[in-house]
C-alpha positions as CSV (number, residue, x, y, z in Angstrom):
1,X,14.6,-11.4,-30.1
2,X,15.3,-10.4,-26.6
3,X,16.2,-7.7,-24.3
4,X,20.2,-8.5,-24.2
5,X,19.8,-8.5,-28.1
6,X,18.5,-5.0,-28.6
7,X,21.4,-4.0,-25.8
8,X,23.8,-5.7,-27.7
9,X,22.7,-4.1,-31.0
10,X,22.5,-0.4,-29.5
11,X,25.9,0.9,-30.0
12,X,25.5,3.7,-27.8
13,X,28.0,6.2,-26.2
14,X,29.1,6.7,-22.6
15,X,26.0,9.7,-21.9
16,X,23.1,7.6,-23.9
17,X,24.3,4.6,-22.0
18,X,24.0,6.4,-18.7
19,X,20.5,8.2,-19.6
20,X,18.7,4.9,-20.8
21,X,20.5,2.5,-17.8
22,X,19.0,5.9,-15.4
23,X,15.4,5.7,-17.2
24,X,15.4,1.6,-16.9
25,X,15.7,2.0,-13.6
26,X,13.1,4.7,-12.9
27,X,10.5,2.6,-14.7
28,X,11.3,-0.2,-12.8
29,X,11.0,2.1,-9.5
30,X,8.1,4.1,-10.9
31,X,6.1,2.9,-13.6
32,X,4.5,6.6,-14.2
33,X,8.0,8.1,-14.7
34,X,7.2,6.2,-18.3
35,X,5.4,9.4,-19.7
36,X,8.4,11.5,-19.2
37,X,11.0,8.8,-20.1
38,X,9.4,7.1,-23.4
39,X,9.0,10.3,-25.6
40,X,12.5,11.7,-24.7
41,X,14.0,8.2,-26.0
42,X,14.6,9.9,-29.6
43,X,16.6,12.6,-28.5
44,X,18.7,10.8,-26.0
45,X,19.8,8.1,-28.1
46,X,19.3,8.8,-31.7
47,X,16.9,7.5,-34.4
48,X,19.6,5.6,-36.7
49,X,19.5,2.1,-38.0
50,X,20.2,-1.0,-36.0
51,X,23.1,-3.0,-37.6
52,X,21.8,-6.8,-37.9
53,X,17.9,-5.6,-37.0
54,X,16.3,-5.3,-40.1
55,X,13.3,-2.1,-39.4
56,X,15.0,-1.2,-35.8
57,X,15.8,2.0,-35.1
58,X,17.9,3.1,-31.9
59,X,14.9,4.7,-30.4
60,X,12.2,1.8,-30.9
61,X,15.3,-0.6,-29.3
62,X,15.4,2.4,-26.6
63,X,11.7,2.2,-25.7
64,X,11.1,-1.3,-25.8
65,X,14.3,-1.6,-23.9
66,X,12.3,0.9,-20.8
67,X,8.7,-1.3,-21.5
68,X,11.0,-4.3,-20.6
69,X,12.0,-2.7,-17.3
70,X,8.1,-1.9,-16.5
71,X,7.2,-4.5,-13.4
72,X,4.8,-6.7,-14.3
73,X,1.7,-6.8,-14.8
74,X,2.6,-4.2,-17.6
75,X,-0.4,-4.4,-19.9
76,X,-2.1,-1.5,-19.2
77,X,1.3,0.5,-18.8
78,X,1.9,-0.3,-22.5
79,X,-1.7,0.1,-23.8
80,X,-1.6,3.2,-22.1
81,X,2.1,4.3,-23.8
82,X,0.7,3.2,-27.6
83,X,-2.5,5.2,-27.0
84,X,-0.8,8.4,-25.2
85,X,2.6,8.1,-28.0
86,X,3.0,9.4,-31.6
87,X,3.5,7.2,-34.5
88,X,7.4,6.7,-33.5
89,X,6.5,5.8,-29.9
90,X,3.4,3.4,-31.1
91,X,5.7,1.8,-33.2
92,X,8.1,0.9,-30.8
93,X,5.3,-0.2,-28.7
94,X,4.6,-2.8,-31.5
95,X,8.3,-3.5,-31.9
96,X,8.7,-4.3,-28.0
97,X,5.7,-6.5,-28.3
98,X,7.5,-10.2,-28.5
99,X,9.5,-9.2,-25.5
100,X,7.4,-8.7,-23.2
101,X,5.2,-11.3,-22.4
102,X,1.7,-10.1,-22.6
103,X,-0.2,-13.2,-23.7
104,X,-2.7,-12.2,-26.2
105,X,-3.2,-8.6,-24.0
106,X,-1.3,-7.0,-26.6
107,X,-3.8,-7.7,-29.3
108,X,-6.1,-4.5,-29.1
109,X,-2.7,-2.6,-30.2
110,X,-1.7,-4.5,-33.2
111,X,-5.7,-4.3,-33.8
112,X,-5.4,-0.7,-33.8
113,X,-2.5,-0.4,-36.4
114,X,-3.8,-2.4,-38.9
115,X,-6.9,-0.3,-38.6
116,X,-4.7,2.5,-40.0
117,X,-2.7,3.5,-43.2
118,X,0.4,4.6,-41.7
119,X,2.8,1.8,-43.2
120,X,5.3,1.3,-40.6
121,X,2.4,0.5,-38.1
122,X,1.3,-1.7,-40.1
123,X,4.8,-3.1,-40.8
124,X,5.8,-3.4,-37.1
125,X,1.9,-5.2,-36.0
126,X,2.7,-7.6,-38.6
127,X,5.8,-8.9,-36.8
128,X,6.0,-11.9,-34.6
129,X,3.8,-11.1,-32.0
130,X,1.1,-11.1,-34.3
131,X,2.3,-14.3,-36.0
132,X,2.2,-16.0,-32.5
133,X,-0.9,-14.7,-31.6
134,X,-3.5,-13.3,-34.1
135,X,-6.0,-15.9,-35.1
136,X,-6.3,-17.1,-38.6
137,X,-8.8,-14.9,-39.9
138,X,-7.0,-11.6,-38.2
139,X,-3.6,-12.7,-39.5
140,X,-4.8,-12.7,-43.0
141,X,-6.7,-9.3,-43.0
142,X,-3.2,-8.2,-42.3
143,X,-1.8,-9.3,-44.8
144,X,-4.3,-8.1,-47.3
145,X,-3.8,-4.4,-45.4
146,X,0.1,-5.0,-46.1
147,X,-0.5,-5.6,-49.4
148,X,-3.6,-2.6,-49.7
149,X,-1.2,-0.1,-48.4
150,X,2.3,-1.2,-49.9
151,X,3.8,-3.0,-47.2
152,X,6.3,-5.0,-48.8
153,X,5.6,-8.5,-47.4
154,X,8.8,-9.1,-46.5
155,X,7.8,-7.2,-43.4
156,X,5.1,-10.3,-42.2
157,X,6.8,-12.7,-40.0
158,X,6.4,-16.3,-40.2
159,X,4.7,-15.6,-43.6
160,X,5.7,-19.2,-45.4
161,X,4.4,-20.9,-42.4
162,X,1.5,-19.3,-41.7
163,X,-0.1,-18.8,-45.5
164,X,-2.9,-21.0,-46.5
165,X,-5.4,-21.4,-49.3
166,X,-8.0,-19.3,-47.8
167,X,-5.0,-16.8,-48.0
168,X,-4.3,-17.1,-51.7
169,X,-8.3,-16.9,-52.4
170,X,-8.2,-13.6,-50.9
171,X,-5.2,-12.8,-52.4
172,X,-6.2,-13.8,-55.8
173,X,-9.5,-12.0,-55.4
174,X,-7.5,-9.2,-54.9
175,X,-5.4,-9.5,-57.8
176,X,-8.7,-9.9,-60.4
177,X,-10.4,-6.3,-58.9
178,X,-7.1,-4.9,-59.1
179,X,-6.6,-6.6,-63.2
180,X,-10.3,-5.6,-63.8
181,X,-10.0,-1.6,-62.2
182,X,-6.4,-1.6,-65.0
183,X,-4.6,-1.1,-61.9
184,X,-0.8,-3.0,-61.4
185,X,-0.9,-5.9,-59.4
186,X,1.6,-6.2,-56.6
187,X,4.4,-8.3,-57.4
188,X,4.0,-9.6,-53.4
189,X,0.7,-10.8,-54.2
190,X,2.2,-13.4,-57.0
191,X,5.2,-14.4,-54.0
192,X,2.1,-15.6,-51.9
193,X,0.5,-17.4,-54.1
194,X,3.4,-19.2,-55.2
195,X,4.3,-20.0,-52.2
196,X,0.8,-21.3,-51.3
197,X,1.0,-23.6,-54.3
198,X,3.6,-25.2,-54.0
199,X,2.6,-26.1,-50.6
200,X,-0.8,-27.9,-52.1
């Protein structure tokens, strides 16, 4: 995923095309102009479905599209726009993530969403920034939070390569509370570890 993708995939018209190539350009000239810029993203260029970007919305593409145009170094300006946005806005946040070349500095945000229930947090810090960069032990506590609050795991990039055994003993651990409590075991839980096994 990169910048020129999310333009490509944004099929907006003439006035949306004007108002986000204006606010690019303002963050790039003026980092604080952010604040005003990053809410207003919803409104100026819609909210619908990106063809070909499975979870992408117009105004997450929108916002990470203006975090991309922030000058560098940009970690605090994104810490600060996860922490100051609503749930659309710290989703994008977590969306715009792989693109913009943080290092592990954009760890205390995906931290944060997986500390909450909201399922599309959770759904977005599970993406590839947190494949690349979460340790082993973080990587599978989110997982088990996909799978505690319903996030199909469909949504957790790089899953096939980055489950392990240590992964499926949680997982399975899981499934016997749940078996024990009478309680419906998630059908995602048996895709893990089936896919762990026939790894071994």
């Amino acid at each position: 995923m990169t910048p020129d993708d999310l333009r490509a995939a944004l099929d907006l018209g003439p006035q949306a095309e004007e108002w986000l190539s204006s606010a690019r350009a303002q963050v790039a000239d003026d980092p604080a102009r952010l604040a005003v810029l990053f809410p207003a993203a919803g409104r100026k260029v819609g909210r619908g479905a990106l063809d070909g970007l499975t979870g992408w919305t117009a105004d997450d593409a929108a916002r990470a599209l203006l975090l991309d145009a922030l000058p560098r170094p940009r970690a605090a300006a994104v810490s600060r726009a996860y922490t100051e946005g609503d749930n659309a806005e710290k989703r994008a946040v977590l969306r715009a993530l792989p693109i913009l070349g943080l290092g592990d500095e954009g760890l205390p945000l995906v931290r944060d969403a997986l500390r909450t229930n909201d399922t599309r947090l959770v759904a977005a810090a599970m993406g590839p920034y947190a494949a690349a960069h979460l340790d082993d032990e973080g990587w599978r506590h989110g997982v088990l939070k996909c799978v505690f609050v319903g996030v199909p795991l469909a949504a957790v990039a790089s899953l096939a390569d980055r489950a392990d055994a240590e992964l499926a003993r949680m997982l399975a651990d899981f499934a016997k509370e749940r078996e024990a409590a009478g309680r419906v075991v998630p059908d995602d839980v048996h895709l893990v570890l089936n896919l762990v096994d026939q790894e071994a």
